[in-house]
C-alpha positions in Angstrom: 57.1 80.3 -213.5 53.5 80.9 -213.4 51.6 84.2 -212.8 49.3 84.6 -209.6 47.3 87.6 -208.2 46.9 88.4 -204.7 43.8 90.2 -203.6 44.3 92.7 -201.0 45.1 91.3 -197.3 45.3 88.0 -199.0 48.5 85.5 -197.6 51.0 84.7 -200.3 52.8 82.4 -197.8 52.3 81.8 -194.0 55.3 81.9 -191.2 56.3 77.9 -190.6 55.1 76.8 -193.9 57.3 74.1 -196.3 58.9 76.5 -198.3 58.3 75.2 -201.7 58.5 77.8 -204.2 59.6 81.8 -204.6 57.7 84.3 -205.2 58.5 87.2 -207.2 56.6 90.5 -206.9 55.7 92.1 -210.5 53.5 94.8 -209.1 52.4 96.1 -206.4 53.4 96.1 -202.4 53.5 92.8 -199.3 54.0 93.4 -196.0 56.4 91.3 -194.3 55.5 90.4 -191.0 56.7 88.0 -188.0 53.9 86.6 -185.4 54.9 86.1 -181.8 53.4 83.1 -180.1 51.3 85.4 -178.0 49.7 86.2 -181.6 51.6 90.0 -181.5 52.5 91.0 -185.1 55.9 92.3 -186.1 55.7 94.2 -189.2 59.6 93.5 -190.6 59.4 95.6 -194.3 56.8 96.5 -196.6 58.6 95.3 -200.7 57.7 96.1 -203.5 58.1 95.2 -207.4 61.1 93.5 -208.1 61.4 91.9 -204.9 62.1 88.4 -204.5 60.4 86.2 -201.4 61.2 83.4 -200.0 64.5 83.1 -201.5 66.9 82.2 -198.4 64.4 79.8 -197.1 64.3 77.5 -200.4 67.8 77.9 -200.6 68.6 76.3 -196.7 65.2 74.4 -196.8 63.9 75.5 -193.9 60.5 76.2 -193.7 59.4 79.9 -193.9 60.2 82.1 -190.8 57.6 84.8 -191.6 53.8 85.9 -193.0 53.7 87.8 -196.5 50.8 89.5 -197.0 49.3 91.5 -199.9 49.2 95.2 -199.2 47.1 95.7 -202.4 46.3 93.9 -205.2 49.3 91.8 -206.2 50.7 90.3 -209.5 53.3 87.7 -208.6 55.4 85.0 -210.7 56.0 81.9 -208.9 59.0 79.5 -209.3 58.5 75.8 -207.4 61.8 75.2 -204.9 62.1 71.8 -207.3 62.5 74.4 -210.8 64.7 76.6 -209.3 66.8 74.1 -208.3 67.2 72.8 -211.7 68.0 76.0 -213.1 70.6 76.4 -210.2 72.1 73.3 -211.4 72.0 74.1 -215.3 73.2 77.5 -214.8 76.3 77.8 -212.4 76.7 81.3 -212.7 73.0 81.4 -211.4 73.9 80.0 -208.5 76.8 82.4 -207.4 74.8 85.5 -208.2 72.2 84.1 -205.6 75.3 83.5 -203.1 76.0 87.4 -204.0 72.4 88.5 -203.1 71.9 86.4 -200.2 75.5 87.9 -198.7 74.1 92.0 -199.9 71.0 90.7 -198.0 72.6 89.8 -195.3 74.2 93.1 -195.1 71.4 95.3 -195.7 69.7 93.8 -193.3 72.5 94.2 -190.8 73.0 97.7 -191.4 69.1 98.3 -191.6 68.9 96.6 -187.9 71.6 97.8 -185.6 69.9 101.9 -185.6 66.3 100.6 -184.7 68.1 98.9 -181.8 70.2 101.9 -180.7 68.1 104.6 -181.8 64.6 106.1 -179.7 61.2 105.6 -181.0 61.1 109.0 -182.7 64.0 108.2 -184.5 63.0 104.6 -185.7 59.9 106.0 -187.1 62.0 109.1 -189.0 63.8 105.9 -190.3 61.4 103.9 -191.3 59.7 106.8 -192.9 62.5 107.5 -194.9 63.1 103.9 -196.1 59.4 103.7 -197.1 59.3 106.9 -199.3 59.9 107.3 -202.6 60.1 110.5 -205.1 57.3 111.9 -206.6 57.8 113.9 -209.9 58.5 117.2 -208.3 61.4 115.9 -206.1 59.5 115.2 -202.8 59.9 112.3 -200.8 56.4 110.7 -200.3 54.8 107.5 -198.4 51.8 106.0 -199.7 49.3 103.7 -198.5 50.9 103.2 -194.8 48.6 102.8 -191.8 49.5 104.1 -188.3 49.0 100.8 -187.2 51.7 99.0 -189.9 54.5 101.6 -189.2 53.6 101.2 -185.2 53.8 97.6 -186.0 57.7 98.0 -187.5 59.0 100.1 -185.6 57.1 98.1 -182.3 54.7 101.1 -181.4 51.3 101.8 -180.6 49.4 103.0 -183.1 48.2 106.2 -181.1 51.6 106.4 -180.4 52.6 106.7 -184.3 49.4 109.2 -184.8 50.5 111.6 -181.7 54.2 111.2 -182.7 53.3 112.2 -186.7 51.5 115.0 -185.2 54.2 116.2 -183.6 57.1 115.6 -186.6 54.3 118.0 -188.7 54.2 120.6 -185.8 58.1 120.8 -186.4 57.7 121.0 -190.2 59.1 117.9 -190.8 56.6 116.5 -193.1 52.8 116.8 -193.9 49.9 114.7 -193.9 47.8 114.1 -196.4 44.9 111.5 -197.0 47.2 107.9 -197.3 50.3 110.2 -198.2 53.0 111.6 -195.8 55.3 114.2 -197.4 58.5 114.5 -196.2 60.1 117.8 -195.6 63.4 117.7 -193.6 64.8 114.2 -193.5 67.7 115.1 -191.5 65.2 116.3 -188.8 63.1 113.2 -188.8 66.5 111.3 -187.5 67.2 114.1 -184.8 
């Protein structure tokens, strides 16, 4: 493995590429996005430390099926396709533990999908909220460093759409604003 920094907005790998190598995220946050051929972007997650890219695509050798970009500064460890193929090989019990994570994968991702298709546009943005915050030291539930534009861009919103909509969820006393923080309140009422 070898150690890499991503400036801010810089790619760590481009949708289509070969996908030769994974890339594992030691500090700091990528956005994970997919671009339609009309040039729309999708924004699919934002990840943090401890996530692993571009793991499904080495494994079926296809080449990659979306942009990561680095929300941030980024410190990454990089593994080629080739080396972790080797160490698939040398360690067996390597390889199912990958099977394993590929299948939770698969189910997280099933579980995480099937509400932004049922639920309304309110609601998606409650959810996505929620699966972006994390706890601060005092017990609240806070997201950092989110634009309007990257949560309409999840959830597949405008971004005056997102700003009138956050406007409204803080009218309720669902959350608060702050400069690049949202606090949440009342999670229960941000899926209502």
């Amino acid at each position: 493995m070898r150690g890499k920094v991503f400036a801010p907005r810089a790619i760590v790998f481009s949708q289509g590429e070969p996908s030769d190598s994974l890339v594992v995220v030691r500090n700091g946050r990528v956005r994970l996005f997919i671009t339609s051929p009309e040039g729309d972007e999708f924004t699919l997650s934002m990840l943090t430390a401890g996530s692993i890219l571009g793991l499904a695509a080495v494994v079926l050798r296809q080449p990659r099926i979306l942009t990561v970009e680095a929300a941030g500064q980024v410190d990454a460890s990089i593994l080629s396709a080739a080396d972790f193929e080797a160490c698939l090989r040398r360690i067996p019990q390597l390889a199912h533990n990958i099977m394993r994570l590929l299948a939770i994968l698969a189910v997280e991702n099933i579980e995480r999908s099937a509400p932004l298709v049922l639920d309304s546009a309110s609601q998606r943005l409650g959810r996505i909220l929620l699966a972006l915050a994390v706890p601060a030291p005092d017990g609240r539930q806070l997201v950092q460093q989110v634009t309007h534009d990257e949560l309409g861009k999840m959830i597949g919103a405008s971004r005056p759409w997102v700003s009138l909509t956050l406007a409204d969820f803080e009218r309720r006393g669902l959350l608060t604003r702050q400069p690049g923080t949202i606090v949440i309140h009342d999670a229960k009422g941000l899926l209502a």
